[in-house]
C-alpha positions as CSV (number, residue, x, y, z in Angstrom):
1,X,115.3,69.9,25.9
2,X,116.7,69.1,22.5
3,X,115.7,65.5,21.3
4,X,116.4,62.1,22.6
5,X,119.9,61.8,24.8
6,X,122.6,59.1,23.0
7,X,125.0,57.3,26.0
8,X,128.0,58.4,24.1
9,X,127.2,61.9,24.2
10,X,126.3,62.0,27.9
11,X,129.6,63.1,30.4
12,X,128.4,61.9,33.3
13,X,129.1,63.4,36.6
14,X,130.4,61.7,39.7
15,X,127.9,60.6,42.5
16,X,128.8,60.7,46.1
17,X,132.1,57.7,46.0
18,X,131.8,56.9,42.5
19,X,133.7,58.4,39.9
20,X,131.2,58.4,37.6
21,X,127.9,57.3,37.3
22,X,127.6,53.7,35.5
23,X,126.0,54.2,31.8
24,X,123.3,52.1,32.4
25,X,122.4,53.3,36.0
26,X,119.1,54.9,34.4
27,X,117.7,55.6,31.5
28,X,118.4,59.3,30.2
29,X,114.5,61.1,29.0
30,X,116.3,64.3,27.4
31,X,119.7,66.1,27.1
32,X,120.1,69.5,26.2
33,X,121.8,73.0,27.4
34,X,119.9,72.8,30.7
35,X,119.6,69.5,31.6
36,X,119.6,65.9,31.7
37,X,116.9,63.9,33.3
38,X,117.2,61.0,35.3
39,X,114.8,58.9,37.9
40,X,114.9,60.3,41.4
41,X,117.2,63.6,39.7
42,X,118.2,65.9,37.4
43,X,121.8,66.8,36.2
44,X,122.1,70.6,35.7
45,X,124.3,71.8,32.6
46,X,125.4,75.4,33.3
47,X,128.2,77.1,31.3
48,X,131.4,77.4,33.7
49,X,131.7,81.2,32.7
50,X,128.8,82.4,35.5
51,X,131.5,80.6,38.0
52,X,135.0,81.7,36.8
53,X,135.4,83.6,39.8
54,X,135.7,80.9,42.1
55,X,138.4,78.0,42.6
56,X,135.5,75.3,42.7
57,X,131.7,75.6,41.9
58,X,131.6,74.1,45.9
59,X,133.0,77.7,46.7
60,X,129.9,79.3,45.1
61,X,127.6,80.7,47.9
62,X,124.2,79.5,46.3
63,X,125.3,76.2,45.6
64,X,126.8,75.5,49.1
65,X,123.2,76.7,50.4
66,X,121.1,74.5,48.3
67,X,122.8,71.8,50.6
68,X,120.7,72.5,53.2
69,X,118.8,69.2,53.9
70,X,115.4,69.8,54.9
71,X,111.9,68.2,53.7
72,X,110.7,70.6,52.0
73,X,114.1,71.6,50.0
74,X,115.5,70.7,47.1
75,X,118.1,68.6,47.6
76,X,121.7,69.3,45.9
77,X,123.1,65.9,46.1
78,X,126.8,66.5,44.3
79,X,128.6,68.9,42.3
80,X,131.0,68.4,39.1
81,X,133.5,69.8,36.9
82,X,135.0,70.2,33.2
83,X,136.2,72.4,31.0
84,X,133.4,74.6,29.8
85,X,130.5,73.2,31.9
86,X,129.3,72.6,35.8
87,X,126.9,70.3,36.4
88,X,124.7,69.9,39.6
89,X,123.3,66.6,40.5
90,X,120.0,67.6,42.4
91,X,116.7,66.3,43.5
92,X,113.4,65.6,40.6
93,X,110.9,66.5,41.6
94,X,107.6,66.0,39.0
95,X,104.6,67.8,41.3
96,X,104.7,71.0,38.9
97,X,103.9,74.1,40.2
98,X,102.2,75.9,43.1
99,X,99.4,77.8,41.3
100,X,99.1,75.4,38.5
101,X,98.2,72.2,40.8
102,X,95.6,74.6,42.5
103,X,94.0,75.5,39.6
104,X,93.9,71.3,38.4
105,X,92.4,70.7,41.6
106,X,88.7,69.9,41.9
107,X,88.2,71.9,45.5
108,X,90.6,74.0,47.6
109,X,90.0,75.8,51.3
110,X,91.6,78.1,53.2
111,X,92.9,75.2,55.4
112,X,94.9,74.0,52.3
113,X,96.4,77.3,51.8
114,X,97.2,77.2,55.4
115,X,98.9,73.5,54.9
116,X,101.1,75.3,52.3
117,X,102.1,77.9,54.2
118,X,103.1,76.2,56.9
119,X,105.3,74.1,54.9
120,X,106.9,77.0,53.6
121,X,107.6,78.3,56.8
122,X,109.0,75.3,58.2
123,X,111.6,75.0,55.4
124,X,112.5,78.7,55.8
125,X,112.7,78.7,58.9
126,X,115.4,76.5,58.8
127,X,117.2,78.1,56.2
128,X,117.0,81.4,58.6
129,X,118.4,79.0,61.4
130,X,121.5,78.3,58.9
131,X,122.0,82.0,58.5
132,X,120.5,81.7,54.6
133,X,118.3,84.5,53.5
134,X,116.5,83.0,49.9
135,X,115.9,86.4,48.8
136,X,113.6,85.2,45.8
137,X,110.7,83.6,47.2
138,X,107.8,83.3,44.6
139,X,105.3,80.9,43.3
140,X,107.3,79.8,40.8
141,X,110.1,78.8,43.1
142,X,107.5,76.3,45.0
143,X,107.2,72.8,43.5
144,X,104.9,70.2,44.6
145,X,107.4,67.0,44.9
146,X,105.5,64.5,42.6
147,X,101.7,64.2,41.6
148,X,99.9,62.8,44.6
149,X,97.0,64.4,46.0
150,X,98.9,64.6,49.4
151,X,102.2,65.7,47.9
152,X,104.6,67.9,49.9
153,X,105.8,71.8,48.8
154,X,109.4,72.1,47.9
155,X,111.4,75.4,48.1
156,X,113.5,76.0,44.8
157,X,116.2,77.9,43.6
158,X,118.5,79.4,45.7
159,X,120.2,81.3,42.6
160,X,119.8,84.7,44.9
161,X,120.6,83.7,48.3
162,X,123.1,84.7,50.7
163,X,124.3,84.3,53.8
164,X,124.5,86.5,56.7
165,X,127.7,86.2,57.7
166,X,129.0,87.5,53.9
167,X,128.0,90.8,55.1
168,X,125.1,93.2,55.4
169,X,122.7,92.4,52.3
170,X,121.5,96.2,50.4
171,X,121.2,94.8,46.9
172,X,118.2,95.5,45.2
173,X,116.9,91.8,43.9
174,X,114.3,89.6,44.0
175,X,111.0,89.3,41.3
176,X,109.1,92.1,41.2
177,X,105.4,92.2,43.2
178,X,107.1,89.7,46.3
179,X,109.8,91.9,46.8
180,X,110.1,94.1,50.6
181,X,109.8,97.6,50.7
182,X,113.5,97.2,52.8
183,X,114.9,96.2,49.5
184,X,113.2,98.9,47.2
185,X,114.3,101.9,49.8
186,X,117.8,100.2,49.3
187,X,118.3,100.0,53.0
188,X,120.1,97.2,54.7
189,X,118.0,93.6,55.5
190,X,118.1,90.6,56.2
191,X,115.9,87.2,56.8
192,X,112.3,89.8,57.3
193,X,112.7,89.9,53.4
194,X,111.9,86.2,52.8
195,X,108.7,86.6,55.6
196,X,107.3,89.5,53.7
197,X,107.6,87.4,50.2
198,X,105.9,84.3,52.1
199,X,103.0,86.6,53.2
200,X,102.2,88.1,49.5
201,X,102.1,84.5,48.3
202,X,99.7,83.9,51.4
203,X,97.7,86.9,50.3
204,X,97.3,85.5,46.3
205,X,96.9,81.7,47.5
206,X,93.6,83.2,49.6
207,X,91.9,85.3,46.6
208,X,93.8,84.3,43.2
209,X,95.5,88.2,42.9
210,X,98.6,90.0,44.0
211,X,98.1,92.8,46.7
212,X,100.0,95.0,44.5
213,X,100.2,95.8,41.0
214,X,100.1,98.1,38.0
215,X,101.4,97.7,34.3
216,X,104.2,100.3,35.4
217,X,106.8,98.7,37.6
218,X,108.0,102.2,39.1
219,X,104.2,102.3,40.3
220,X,104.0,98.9,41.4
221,X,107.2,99.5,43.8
222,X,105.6,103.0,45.3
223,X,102.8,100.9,46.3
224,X,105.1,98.1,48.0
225,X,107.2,100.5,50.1
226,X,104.0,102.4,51.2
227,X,102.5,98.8,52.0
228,X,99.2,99.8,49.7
229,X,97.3,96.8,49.8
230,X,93.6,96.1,50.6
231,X,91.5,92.8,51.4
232,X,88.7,93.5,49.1
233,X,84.9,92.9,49.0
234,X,83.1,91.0,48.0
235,X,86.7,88.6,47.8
236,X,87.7,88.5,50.9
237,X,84.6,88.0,52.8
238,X,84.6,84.7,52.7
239,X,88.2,84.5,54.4
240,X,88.4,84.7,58.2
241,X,90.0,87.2,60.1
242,X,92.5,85.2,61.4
243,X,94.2,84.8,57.8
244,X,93.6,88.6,57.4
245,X,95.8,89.2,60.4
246,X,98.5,86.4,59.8
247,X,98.7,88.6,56.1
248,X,99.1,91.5,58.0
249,X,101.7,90.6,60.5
250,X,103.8,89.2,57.4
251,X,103.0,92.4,55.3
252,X,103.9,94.7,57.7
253,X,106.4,97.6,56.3
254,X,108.2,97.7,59.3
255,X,110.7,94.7,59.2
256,X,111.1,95.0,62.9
257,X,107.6,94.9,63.7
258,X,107.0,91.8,60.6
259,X,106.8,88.1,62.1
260,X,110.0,85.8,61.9
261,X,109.2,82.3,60.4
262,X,108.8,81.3,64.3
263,X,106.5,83.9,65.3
264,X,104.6,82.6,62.1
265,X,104.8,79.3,62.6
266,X,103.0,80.4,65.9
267,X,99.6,82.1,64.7
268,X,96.7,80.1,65.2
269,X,95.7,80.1,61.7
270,X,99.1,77.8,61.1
271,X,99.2,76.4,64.0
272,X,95.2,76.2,65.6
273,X,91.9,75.7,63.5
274,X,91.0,79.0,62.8
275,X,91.5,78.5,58.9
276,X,88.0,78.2,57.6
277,X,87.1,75.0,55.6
278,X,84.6,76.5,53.2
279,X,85.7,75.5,49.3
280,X,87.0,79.0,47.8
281,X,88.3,77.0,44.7
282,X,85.9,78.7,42.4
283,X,86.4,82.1,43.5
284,X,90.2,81.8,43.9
285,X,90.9,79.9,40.1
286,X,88.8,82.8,38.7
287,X,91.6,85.2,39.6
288,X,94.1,82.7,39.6
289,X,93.9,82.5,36.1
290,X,94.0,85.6,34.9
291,X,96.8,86.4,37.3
292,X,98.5,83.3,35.8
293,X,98.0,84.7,32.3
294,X,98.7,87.9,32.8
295,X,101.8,86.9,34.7
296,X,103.4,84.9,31.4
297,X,102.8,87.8,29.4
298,X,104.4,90.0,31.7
299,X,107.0,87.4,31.8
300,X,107.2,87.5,27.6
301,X,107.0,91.5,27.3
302,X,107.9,93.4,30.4
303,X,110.5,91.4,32.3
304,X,113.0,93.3,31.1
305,X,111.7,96.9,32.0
306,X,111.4,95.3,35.6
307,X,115.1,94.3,35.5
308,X,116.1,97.5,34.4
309,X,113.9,99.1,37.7
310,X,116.2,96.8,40.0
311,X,119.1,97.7,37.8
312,X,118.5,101.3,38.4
313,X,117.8,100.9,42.3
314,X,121.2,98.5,42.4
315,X,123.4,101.4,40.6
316,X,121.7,104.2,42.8
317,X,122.8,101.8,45.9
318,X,126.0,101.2,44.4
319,X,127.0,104.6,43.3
320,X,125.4,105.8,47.5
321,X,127.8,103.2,48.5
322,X,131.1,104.7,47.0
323,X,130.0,108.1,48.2
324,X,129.9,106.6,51.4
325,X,133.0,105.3,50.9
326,X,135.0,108.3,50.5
327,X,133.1,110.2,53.5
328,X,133.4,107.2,55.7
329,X,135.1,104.0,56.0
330,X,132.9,102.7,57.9
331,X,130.3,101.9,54.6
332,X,128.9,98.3,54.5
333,X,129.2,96.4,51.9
334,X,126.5,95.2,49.4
């Protein structure tokens, strides 16, 4: 954000009916490139360039799916238009994130992870229902909605989803460490992709670490197709087996054999009182924190060298694809 926001500067967008939202309907906190701030939302800025292939910004696939309207997803209330610009009218919400509110707290249980699991379950579960595959689950993309002890977990940022019914998905994306083996082995997939990411986040909420990972990324992804994880003494000890076996059923390599969001919703350590209640907030922040920093300097230094590994997997797909093409018609497309 870039300084304080001056009326006459502002363009404001139009809300549901109205043409344009009154002046002094809110008080602005902040304008810059990304964003202005108001009570109850926040006004995206985006440059219309990433959207010059479409008639409208409404015919964008990501933006018509963050209209779903579910609890636990952010809300996309209204969409606008200018010259240079798009702006998107969506939900605030001021809980921060996932990891970070964990690490505030004062005590944390394996029944809370299984609270925020189940929450993230519901909310894909009904984006699956829609036919919308998020393809980017990750810690980052789940805000708490305000600061209240009790606050709910939204789902975020549906900047790489798709639908089924725009074709059979093979493109290599995602964020590197929640992605499915499916993905990395460029073969065709679908919703098993977003249950996979939801159990890895399961996996770090429980002990504070990723199942998988190495400094290089081209090991980290041998590790994630061959499904080389472990729950490790002493760390897991103190977790029951239930939560073991709810990990392993959304870890599982095989995306026919892996849980849909129903069969999850299902297990009794979401949906019985299996999940012990023993505080693990000491054991888990301990991790968390290094993971956290370790995580932002990954993000700083080596995001770009994981990029490039999707990169190369989504030109090897690609260039598979056109070889395809000209033995076969019958090629799907990415």
């Amino acid at each position: 954000m870039k300084g304080a926001a001056r009326p006459s500067n502002v363009l404001l967008p139009p809300f549901g009916k109205q043409r344009c939202f009154p002046r002094n309907m809110c008080p602005f906190l902040s304008l810059g490139s990304i964003a202005i701030r108001c009570p109850g939302m926040v006004i995206l800025k985006l440059p219309k360039r990433g959207y010059a292939e479409y008639s409208s910004v409404d015919d964008c696939r990501w933006v018509q799916n963050f209209r779903l309207r579910h609890p636990n997803i952010v809300q996309l209330y209204d969409t606008y238009e200018e010259k240079q610009y798009v702006y998107l009218v969506m939900e605030l919400v001021t809980g921060g994130e996932l990891f970070d509110r964990i690490v505030a707290k004062g005590s944390y249980t394996e029944k809370d992870a299984s609270h925020l699991i189940r929450q993230v379950l519901h909310a894909v579960s009904f984006m699956h229902g829609n036919g919308v595959v998020h393809r980017d689950l990750k810690p980052e993309n789940l805000l708490y909605y305000n600061q209240d002890e009790d606050s709910k977990i939204m789902v975020s940022d549906f900047g790489l989803s798709k639908t089924e019914d725009s074709g059979v998905m093979a493109t290599a994306c995602g964020t590197p460490g929640y992605v499915a083996p499916e993905v990395l082995q460029q073969k065709p997939y679908g919703k098993a992709v977003d249950v996979w990411s939801i159990g890895v986040i399961a996996y770090i909420l429980l002990c504070g670490y990723p199942p998988f990972y190495d400094e290089s990324d081209a090991n980290l992804f041998a590790q994630i197709i061959k499904g080389e994880y472990e729950f490790d003494a002493p760390y897991w000890d103190q977790i029951s087996d239930s939560a073991k076996d709810f990990i392993s059923h959304l870890m599982c390599c095989d995306p026919e054999q892996r849980f849909t969001c129903e069969q999850a919703l299902e297990h009794p350590w979401i949906s019985g009182n299996t999940a012990y209640t023993t505080d693990i907030h000491g054991s888990v922040v301990t991790h968390l924190k290094k993971s956290l920093a370790r995580r932002n300097w990954r993000k700083a230094y080596n995001a770009a060298a994981a990029i490039r590994q999707l990169q190369m997997l989504r030109l090897s797909s690609n260039s598979n694809r056109i070889s395809s093409q000209r033995a076969s018609t019958s090629a799907f497309p990415v």
